[in-house]
N, C-alpha and C positions, 0 to 999 in steps of 0.2 A: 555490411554483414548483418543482415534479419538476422539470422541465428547464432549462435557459439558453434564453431568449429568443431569443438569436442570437449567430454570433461574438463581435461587436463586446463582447460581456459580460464576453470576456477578453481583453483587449486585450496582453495578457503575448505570447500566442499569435500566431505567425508558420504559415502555410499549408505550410512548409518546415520548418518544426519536426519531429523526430522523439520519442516516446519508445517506453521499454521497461517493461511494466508485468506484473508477478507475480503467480501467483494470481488470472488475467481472465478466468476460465468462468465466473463466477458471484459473488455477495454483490458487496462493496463492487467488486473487481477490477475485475469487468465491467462496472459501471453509472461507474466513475470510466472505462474506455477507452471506453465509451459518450462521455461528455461530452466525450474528447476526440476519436472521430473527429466527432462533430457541430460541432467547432470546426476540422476539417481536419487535424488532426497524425495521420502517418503510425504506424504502430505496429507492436511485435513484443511478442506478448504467449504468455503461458506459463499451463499447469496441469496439474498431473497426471491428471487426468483426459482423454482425446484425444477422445472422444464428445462429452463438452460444449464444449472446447478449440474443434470442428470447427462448434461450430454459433453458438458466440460468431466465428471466424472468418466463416462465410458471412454473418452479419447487420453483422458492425461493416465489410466489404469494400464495403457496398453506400455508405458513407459515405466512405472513406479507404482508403487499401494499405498491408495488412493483411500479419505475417509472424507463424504462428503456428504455435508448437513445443512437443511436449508432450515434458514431462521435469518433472521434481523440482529445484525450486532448491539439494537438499542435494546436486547429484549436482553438482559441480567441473566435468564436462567437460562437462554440460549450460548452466552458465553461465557460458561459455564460446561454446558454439554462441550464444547470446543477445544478447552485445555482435557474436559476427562476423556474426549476420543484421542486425544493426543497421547497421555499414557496410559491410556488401558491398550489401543494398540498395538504401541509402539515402544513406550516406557521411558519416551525423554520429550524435550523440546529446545532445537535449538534458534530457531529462527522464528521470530512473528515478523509478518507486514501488513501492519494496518491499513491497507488501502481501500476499504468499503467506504463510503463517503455520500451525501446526500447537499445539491444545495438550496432545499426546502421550498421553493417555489419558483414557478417557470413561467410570464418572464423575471426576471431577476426584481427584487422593489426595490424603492430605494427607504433609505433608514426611518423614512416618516412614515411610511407605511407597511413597515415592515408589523408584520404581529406575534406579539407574544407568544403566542404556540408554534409558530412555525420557527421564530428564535430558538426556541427551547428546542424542538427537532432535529436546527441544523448544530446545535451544540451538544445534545445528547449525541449525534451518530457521530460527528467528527470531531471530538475532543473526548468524551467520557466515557465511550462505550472502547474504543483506541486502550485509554487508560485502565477501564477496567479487566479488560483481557491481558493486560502486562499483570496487573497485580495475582491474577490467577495464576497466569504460568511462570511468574518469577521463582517460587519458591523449585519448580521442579528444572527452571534453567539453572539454579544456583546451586541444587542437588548434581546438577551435569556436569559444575566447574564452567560453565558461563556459556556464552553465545550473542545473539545480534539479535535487537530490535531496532523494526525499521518502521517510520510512521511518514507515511507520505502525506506531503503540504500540497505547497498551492505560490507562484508567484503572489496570486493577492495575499500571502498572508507576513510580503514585505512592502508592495505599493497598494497606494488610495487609485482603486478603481470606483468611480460611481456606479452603485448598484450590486458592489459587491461587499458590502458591508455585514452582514449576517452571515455569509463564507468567510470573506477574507479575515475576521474576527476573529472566527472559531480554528481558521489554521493557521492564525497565528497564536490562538492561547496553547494549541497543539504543540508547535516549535518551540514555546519557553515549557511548557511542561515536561518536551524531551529533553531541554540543556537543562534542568534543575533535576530530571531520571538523571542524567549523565552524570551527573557531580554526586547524587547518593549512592549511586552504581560503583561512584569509579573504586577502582582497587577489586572487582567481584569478578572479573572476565567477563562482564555483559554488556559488550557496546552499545552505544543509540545513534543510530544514522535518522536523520529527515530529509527524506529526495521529495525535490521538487522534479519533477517531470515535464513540465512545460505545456505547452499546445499540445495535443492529440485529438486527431480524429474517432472520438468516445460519445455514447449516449450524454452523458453529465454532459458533455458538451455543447450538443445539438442543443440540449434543452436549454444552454446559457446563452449561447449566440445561436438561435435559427438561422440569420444569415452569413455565418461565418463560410468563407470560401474551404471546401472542406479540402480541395487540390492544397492548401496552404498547411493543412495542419498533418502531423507526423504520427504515422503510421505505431499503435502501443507494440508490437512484434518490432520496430524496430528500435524502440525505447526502452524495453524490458530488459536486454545484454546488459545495459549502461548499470543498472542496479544490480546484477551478479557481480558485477565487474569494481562497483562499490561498495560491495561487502567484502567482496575478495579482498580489497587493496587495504594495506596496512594504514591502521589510523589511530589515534586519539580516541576515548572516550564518547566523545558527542563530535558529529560530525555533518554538516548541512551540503549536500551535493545536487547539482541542477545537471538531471542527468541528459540533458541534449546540449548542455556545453560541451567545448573541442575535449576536456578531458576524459572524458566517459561516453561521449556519443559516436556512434557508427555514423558515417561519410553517406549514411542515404538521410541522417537527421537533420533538417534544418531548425536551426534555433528563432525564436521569434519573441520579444520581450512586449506585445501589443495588449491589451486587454483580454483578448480572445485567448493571450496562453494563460489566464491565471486559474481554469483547471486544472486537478489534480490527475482524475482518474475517469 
């Protein structure tokens, strides 16, 4: 199953539901704001790129109303503009997914050569720009009576891949900063999920392994249901899901625990 069946699949999902979803021109971003204007939630979605930004807008518009702003989630005042199109448009937020992600240089170094400004990049995009955008719209999901943040990881951000030290760092200081959101959260109706996603056939990717067999790697349209489908389901507070294992993945996903899955998006 590429797609959801039909709403009713997620039944989590309200027609009046808003989210705010990063990194939605393309790979996982776009095929996860895919399934959600197919289920009616309104959206404000971002990428750096404004060409592909403009053509993921026209096509997800024809589905839901659609607010779509190209900027860089490491830029503060860009995310920023992000929660205020959220309620100026629309007047809530329930959902973020921070899936925008960068892993600062191609080919991968390893940690001796890695440099200080590109540290700092792949930490500002994937840990604190993530975090900054929760503290923005927290106060107006807490005004709503709660909702779901979601911050996608990374398998590196539990094994020691060589080369993957400056990602797998940063999505791992991501996953403890969402279990210690979960624990200030808990009691406010505003879950924290962290999906790992696994291997995909995505740009991040190309650029991490050039020669990864790309026939191996799994399809983000058919990886993106699995994260409806973990938001849907009833949880705990903090909650960590590797959404191409047998419990969340569609029968076209092949799981792969190699070096090659430990991007995100």
């Amino acid at each position: 199953m590429r797609y959801a069946r039909r709403m009713e699949d997620y039944t989590w999902f309200e027609r009046s539901h808003v989210a705010i979803v990063t990194g939605a021109s393309k790979g996982l971003g776009l095929a996860v704001a895919r399934e959600l204007a197919r289920a009616g939630i309104s959206l404000v979605i971002d990428a750096r790129g404004a060409d592909a930004l403009d053509a993921a807008e026209r096509e997800l518009s024809q589905l839901t109303p659609v607010v779509a702003l190209a900027g860089d989630v490491a830029d503060g005042a860009h995310v920023h503009r992000l929660v205020e199109a959220a309620e100026q448009h629309f007047g809530r937020i329930d959902l973020i997914v921070n899936n925008a992600s960068t892993i600062g240089r191609s080919p991968l170094p390893a940690l001796d050569q890695l440099s200080p400004a590109v540290f700092d990049r792949i930490f500002t995009t994937n840990v604190y720009a993530p975090l900054h955008l929760i503290q923005h719209a927290l106060p107006i999901m807490r005004r709503n009576g709660g909702g779901t943040i979601v911050n996608v990881s990374s398998d590196a951000a539990v094994e020691a891949y060589a080369g993957w030290g400056g990602y797998g760092s940063a999505k791992a200081a991501l996953e403890h900063l969402s279990r210690i959101l979960a624990e200030e959260l808990d009691g406010s109706g505003i879950g924290v999920i962290v999906a790992d996603p696994g291997d995909m056939d995505t740009e991040l990717h190309h650029a991490a392994v050039p020669d990864a067999d790309r026939s191996a790697l799994a399809d983000p349209r058919d990886v993106a249901p699995a994260l409806l489908r973990a938001i849907a389901s009833p949880r705990g507070a903090f909650t960590r899901v590797q959404l191409q294992s047998p419990a969340f993945a569609s029968p076209a996903v092949a799981t792969s625990a190699s070096p090659a899955a430990a991007l995100s998006s």
